[in-house]
Backbone atoms as SQL, in Angstrom:
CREATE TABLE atoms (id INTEGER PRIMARY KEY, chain TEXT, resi INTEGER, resn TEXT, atom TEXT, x REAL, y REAL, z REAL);
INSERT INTO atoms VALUES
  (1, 'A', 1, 'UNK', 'N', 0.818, -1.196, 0.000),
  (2, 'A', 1, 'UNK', 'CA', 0.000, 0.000, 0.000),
  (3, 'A', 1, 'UNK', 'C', 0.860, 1.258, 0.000),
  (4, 'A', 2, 'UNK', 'N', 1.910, 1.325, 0.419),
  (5, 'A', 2, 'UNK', 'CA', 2.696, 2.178, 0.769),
  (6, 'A', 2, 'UNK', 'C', 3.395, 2.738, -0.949),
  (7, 'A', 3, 'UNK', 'N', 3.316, 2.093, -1.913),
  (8, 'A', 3, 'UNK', 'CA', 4.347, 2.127, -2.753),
  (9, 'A', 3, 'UNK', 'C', 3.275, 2.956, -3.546),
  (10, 'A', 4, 'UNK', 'N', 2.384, 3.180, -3.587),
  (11, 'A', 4, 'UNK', 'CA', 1.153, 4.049, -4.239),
  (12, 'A', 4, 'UNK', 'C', 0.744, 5.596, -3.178),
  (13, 'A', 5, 'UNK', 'N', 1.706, 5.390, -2.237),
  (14, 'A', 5, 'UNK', 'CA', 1.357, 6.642, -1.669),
  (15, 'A', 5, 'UNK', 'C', 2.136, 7.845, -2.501),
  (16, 'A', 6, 'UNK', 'N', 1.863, 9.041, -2.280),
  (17, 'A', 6, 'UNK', 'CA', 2.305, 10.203, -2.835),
  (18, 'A', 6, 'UNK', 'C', 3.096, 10.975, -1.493),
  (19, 'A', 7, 'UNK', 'N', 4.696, 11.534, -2.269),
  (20, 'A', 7, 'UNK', 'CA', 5.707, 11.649, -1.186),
  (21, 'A', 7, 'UNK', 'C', 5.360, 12.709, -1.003),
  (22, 'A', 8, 'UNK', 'N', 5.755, 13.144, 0.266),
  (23, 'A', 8, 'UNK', 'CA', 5.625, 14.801, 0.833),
  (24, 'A', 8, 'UNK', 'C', 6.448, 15.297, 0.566),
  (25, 'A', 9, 'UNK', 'N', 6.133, 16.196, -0.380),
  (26, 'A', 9, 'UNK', 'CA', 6.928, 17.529, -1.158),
  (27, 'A', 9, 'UNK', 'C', 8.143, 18.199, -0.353),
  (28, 'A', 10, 'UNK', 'N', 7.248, 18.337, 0.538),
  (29, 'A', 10, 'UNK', 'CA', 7.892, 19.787, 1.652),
  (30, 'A', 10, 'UNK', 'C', 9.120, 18.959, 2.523),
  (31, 'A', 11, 'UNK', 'N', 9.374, 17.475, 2.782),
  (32, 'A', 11, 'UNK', 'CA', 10.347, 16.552, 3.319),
  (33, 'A', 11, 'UNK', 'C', 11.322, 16.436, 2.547),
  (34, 'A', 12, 'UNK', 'N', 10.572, 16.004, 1.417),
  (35, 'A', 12, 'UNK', 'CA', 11.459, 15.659, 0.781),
  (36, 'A', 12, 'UNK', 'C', 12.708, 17.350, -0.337),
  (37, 'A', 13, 'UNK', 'N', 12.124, 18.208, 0.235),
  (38, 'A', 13, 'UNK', 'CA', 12.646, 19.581, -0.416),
  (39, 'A', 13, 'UNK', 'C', 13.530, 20.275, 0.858),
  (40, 'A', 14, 'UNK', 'N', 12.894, 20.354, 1.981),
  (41, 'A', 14, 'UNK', 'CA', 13.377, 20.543, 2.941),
  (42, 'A', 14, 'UNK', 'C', 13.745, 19.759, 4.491),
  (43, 'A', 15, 'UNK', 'N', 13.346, 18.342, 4.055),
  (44, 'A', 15, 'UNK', 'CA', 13.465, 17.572, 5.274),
  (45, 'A', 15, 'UNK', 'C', 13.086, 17.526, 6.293),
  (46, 'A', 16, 'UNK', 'N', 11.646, 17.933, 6.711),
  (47, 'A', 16, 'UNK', 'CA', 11.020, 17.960, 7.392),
  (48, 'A', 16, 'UNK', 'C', 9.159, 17.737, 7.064),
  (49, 'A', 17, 'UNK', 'N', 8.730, 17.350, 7.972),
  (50, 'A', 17, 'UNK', 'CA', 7.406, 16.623, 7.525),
  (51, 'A', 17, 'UNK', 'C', 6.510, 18.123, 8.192),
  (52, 'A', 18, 'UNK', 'N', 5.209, 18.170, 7.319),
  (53, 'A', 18, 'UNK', 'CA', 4.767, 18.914, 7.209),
  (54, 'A', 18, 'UNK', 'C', 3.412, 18.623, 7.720),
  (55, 'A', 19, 'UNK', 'N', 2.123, 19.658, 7.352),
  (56, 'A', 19, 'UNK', 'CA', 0.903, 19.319, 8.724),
  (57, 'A', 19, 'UNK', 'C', 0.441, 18.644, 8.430),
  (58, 'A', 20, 'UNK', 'N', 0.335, 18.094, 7.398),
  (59, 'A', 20, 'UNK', 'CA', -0.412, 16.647, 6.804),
  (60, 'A', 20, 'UNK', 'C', 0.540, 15.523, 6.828),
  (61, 'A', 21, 'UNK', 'N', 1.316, 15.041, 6.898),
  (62, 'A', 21, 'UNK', 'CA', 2.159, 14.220, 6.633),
  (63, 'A', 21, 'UNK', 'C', 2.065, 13.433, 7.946),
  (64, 'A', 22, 'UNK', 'N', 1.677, 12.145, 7.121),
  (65, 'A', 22, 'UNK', 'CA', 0.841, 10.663, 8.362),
  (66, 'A', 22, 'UNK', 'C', -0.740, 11.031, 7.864),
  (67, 'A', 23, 'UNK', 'N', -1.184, 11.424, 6.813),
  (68, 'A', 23, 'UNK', 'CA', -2.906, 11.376, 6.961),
  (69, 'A', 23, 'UNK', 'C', -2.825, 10.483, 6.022),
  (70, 'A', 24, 'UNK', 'N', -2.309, 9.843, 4.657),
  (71, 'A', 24, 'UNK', 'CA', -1.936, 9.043, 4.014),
  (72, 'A', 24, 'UNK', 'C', -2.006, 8.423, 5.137),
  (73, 'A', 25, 'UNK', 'N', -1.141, 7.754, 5.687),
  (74, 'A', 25, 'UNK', 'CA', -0.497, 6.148, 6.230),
  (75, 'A', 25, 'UNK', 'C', -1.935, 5.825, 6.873),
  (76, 'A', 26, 'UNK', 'N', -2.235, 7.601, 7.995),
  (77, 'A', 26, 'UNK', 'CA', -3.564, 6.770, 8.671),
  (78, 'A', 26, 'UNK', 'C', -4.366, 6.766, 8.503),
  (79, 'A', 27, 'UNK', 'N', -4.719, 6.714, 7.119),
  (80, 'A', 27, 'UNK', 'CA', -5.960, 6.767, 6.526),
  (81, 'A', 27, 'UNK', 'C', -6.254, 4.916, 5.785),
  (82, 'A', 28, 'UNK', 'N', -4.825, 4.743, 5.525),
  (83, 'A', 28, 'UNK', 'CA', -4.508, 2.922, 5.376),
  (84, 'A', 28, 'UNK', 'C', -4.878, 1.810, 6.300),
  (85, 'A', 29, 'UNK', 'N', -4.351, 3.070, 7.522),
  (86, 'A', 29, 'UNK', 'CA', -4.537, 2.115, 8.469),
  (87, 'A', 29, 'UNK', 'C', -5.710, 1.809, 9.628),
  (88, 'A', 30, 'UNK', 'N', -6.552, 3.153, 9.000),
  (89, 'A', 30, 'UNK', 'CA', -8.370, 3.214, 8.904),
  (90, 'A', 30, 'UNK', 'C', -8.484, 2.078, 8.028),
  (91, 'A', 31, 'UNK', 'N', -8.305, 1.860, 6.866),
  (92, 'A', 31, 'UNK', 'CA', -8.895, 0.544, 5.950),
  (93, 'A', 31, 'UNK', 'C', -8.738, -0.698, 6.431),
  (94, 'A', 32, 'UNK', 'N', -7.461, -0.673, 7.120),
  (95, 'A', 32, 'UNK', 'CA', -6.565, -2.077, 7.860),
  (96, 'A', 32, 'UNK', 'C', -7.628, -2.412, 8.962),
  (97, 'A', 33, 'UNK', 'N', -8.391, -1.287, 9.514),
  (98, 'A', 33, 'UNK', 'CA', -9.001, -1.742, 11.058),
  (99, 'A', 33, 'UNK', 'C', -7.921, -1.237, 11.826),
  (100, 'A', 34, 'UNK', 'N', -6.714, -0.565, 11.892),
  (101, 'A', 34, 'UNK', 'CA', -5.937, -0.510, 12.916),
  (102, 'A', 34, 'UNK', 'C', -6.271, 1.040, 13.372),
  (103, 'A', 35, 'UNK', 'N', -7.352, 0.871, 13.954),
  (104, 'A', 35, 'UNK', 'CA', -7.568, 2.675, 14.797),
  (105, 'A', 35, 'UNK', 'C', -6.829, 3.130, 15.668),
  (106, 'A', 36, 'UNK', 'N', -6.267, 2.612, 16.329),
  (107, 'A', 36, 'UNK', 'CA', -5.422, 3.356, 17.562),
  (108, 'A', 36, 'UNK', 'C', -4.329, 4.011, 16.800),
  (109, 'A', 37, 'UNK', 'N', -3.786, 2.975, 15.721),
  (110, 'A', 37, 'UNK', 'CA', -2.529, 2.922, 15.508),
  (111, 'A', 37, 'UNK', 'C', -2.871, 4.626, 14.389),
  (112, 'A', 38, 'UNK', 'N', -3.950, 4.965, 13.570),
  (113, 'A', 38, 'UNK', 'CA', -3.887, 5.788, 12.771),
  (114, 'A', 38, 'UNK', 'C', -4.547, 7.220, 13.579),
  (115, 'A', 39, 'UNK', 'N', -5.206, 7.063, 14.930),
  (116, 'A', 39, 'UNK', 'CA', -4.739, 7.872, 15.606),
  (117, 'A', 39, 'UNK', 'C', -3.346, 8.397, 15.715),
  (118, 'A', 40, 'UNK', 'N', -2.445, 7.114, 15.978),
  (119, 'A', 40, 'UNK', 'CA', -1.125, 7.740, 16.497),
  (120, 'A', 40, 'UNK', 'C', -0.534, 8.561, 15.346),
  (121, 'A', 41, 'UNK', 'N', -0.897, 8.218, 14.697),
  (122, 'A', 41, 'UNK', 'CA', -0.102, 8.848, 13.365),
  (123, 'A', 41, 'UNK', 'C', -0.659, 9.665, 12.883),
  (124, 'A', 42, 'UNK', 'N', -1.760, 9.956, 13.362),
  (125, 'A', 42, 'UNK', 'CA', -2.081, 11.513, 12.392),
  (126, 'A', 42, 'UNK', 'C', -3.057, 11.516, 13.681),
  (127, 'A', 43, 'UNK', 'N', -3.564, 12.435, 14.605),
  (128, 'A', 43, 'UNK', 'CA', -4.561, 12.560, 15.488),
  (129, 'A', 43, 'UNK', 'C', -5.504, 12.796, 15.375),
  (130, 'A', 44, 'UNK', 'N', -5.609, 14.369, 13.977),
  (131, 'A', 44, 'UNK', 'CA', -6.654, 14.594, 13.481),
  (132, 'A', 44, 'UNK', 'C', -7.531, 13.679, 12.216),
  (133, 'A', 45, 'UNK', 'N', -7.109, 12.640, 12.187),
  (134, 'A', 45, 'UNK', 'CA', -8.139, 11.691, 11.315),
  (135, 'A', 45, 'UNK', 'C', -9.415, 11.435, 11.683),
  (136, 'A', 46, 'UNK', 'N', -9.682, 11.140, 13.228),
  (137, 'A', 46, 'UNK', 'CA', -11.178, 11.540, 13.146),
  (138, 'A', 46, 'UNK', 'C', -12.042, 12.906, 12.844),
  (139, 'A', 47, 'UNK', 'N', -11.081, 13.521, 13.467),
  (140, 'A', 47, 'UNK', 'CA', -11.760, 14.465, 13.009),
  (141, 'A', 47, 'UNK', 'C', -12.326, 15.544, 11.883),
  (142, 'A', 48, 'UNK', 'N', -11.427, 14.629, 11.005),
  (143, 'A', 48, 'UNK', 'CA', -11.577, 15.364, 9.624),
  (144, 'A', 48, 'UNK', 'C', -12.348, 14.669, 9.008),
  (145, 'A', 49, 'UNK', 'N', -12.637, 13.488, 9.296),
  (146, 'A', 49, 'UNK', 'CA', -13.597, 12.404, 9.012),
  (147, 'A', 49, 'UNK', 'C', -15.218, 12.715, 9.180),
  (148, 'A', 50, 'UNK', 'N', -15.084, 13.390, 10.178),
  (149, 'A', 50, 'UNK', 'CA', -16.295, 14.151, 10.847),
  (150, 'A', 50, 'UNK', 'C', -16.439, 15.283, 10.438),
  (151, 'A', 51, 'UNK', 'N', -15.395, 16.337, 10.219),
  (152, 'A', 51, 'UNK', 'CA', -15.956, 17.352, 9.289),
  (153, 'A', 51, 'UNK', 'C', -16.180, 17.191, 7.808),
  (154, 'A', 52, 'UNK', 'N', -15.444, 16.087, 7.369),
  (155, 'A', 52, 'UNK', 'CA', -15.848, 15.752, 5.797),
  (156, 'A', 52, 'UNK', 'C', -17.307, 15.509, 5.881),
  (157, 'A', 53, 'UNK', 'N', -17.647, 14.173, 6.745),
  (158, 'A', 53, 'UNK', 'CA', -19.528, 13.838, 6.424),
  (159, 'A', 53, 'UNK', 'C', -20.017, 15.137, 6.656),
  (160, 'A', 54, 'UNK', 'N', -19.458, 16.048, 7.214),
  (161, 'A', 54, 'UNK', 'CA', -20.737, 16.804, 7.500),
  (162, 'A', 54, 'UNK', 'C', -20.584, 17.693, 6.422),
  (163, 'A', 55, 'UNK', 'N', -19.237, 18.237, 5.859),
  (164, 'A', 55, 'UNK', 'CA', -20.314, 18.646, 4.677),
  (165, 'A', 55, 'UNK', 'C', -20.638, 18.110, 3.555),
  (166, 'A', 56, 'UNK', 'N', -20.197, 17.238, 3.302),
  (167, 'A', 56, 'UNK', 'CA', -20.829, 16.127, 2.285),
  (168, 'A', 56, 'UNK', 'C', -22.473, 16.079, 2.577),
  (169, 'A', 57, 'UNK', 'N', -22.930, 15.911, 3.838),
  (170, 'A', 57, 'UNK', 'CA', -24.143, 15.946, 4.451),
  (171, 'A', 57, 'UNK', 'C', -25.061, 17.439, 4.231),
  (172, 'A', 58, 'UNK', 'N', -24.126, 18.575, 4.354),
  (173, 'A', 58, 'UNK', 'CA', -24.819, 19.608, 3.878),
  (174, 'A', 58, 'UNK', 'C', -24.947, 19.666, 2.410),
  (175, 'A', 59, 'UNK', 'N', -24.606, 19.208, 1.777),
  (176, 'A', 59, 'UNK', 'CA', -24.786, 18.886, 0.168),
  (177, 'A', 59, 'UNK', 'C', -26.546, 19.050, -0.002),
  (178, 'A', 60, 'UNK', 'N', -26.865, 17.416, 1.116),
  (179, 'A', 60, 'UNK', 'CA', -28.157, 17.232, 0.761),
  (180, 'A', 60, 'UNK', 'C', -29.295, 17.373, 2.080),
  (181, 'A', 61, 'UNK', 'N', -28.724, 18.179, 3.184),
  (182, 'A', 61, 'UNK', 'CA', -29.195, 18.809, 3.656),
  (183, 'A', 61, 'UNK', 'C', -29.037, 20.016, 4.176),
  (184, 'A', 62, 'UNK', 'N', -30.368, 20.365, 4.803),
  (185, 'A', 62, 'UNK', 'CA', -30.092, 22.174, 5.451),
  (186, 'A', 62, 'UNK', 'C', -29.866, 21.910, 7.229),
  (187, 'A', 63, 'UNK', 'N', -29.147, 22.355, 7.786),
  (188, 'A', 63, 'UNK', 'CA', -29.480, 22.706, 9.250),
  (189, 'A', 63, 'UNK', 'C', -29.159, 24.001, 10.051),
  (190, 'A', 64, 'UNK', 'N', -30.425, 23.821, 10.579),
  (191, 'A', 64, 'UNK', 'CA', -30.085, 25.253, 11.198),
  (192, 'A', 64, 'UNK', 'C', -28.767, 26.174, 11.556),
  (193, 'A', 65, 'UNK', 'N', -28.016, 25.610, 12.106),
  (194, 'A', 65, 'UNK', 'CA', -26.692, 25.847, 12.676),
  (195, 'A', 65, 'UNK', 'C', -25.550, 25.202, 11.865),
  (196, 'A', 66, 'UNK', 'N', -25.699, 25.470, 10.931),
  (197, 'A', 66, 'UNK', 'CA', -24.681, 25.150, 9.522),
  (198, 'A', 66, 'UNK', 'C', -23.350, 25.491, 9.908),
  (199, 'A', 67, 'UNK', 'N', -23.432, 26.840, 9.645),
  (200, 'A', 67, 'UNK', 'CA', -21.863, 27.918, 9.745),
  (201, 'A', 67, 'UNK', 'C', -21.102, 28.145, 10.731),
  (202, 'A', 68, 'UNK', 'N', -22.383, 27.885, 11.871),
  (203, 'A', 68, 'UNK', 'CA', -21.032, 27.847, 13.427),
  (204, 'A', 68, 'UNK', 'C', -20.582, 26.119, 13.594),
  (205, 'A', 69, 'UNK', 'N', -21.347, 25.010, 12.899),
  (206, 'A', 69, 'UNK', 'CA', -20.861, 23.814, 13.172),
  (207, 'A', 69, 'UNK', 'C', -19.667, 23.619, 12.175),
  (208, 'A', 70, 'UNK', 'N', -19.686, 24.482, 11.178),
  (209, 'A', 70, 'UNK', 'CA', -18.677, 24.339, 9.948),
  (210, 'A', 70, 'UNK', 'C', -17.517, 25.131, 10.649),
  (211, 'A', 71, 'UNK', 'N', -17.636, 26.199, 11.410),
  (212, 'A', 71, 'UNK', 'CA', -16.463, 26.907, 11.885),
  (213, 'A', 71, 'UNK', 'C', -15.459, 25.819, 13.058),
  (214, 'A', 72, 'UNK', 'N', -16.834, 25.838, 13.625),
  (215, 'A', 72, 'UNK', 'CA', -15.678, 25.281, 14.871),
  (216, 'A', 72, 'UNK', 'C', -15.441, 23.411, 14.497),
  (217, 'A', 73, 'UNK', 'N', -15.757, 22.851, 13.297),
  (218, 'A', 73, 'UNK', 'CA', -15.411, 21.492, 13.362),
  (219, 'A', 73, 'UNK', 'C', -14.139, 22.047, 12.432),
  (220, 'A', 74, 'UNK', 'N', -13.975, 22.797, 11.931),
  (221, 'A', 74, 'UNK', 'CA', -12.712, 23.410, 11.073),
  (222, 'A', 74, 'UNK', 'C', -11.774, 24.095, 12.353),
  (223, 'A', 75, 'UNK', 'N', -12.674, 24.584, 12.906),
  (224, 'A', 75, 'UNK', 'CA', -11.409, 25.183, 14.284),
  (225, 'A', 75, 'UNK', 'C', -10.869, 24.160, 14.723),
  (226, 'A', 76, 'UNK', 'N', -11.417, 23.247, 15.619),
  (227, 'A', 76, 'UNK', 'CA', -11.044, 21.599, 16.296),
  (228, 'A', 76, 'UNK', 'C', -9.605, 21.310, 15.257),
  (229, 'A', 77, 'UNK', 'N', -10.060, 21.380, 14.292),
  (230, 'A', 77, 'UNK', 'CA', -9.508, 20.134, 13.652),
  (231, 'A', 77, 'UNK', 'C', -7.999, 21.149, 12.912),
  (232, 'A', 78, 'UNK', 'N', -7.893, 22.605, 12.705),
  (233, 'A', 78, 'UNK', 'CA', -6.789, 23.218, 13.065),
  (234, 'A', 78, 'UNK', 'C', -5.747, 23.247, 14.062),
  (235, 'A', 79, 'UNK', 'N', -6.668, 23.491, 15.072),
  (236, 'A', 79, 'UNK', 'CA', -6.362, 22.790, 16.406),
  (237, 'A', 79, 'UNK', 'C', -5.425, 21.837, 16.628),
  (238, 'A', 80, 'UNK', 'N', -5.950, 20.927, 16.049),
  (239, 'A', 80, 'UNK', 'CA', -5.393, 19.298, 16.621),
  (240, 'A', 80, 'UNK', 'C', -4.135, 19.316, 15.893),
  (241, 'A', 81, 'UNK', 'N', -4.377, 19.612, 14.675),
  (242, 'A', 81, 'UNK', 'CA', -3.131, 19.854, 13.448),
  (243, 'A', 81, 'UNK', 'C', -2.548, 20.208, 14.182),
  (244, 'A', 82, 'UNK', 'N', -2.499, 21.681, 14.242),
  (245, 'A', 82, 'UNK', 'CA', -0.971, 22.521, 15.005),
  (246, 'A', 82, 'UNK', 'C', -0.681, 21.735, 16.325),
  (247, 'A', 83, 'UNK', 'N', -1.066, 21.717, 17.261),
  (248, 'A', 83, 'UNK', 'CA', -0.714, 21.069, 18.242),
  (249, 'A', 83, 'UNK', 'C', -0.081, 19.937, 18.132),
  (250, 'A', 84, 'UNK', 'N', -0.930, 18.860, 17.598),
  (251, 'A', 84, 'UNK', 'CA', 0.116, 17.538, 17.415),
  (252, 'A', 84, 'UNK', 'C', 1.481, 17.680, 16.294),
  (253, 'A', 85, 'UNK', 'N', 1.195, 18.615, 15.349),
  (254, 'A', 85, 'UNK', 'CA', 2.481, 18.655, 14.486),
  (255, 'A', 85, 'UNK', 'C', 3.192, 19.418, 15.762),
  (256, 'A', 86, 'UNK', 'N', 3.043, 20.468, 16.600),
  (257, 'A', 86, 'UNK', 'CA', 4.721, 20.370, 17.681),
  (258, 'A', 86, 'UNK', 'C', 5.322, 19.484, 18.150),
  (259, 'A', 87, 'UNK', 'N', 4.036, 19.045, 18.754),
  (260, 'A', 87, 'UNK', 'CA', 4.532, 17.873, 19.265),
  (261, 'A', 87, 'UNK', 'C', 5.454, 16.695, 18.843),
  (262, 'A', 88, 'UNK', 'N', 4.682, 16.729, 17.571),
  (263, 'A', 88, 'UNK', 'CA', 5.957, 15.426, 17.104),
  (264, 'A', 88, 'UNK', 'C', 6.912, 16.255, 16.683),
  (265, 'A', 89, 'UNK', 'N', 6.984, 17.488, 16.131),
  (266, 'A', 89, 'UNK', 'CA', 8.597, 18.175, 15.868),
  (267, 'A', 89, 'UNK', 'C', 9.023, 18.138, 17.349),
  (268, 'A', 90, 'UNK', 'N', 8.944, 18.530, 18.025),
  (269, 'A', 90, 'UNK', 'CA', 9.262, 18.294, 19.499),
  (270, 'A', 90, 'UNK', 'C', 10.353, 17.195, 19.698),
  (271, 'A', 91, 'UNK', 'N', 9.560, 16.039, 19.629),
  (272, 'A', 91, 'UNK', 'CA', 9.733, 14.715, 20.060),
  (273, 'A', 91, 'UNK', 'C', 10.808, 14.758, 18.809),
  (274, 'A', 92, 'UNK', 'N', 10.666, 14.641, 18.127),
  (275, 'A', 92, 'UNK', 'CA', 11.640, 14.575, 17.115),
  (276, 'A', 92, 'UNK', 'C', 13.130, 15.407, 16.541),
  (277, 'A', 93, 'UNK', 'N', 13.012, 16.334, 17.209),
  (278, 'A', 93, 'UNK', 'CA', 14.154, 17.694, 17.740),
  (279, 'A', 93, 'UNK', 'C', 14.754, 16.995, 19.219),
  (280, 'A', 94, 'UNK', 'N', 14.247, 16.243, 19.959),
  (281, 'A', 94, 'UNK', 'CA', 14.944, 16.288, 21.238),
  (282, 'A', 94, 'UNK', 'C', 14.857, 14.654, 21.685),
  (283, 'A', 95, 'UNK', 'N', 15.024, 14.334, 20.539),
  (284, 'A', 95, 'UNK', 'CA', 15.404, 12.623, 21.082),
  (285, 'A', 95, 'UNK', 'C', 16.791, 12.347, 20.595);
């Protein structure tokens, strides 16, 4: 599965992994059944999972509270990005 993935630009130009980089692997390893493990590797996979249905879901429906559920499932999930990408630069600067 791995040999069909698409390399990260920004690593491979400057050597360092960028805010997406692990949503590939854990998105594989969503297909595999291995959830914990594609948590570990990308954190925000559920949650982008959850803001995708939903607007896929606003496609073919209306709800009241559209634009503040669209803001803040886009905030969350900024969120999680920045945070866990320190973290692993972190971890990865000081091991």
């Amino acid at each position: 599965m791995e040999e069909y993935m698409l390399p990260c630009l920004n690593k491979q130009l400057f050597g360092i992994d960028c805010l997406g980089c692990g949503m590939q692997r854990a998105t594989a390893l969503l297909f595999k059944g291995e959830f914990i493990l594609a948590f570990k590797m990308y954190p925000a996979i559920y949650t982008l999972i959850l803001l995708v249905a939903f607007l896929i879901s606003t496609l073919f429906f209306k709800f009241k509270y559209e634009k503040p559920i669209k803001f803040f499932l886009i905030g969350i999930n900024i969120i999680i990005i920045i945070v866990s990408y320190f973290i692993k630069m972190n971890t990865i600067f000081h091991s």
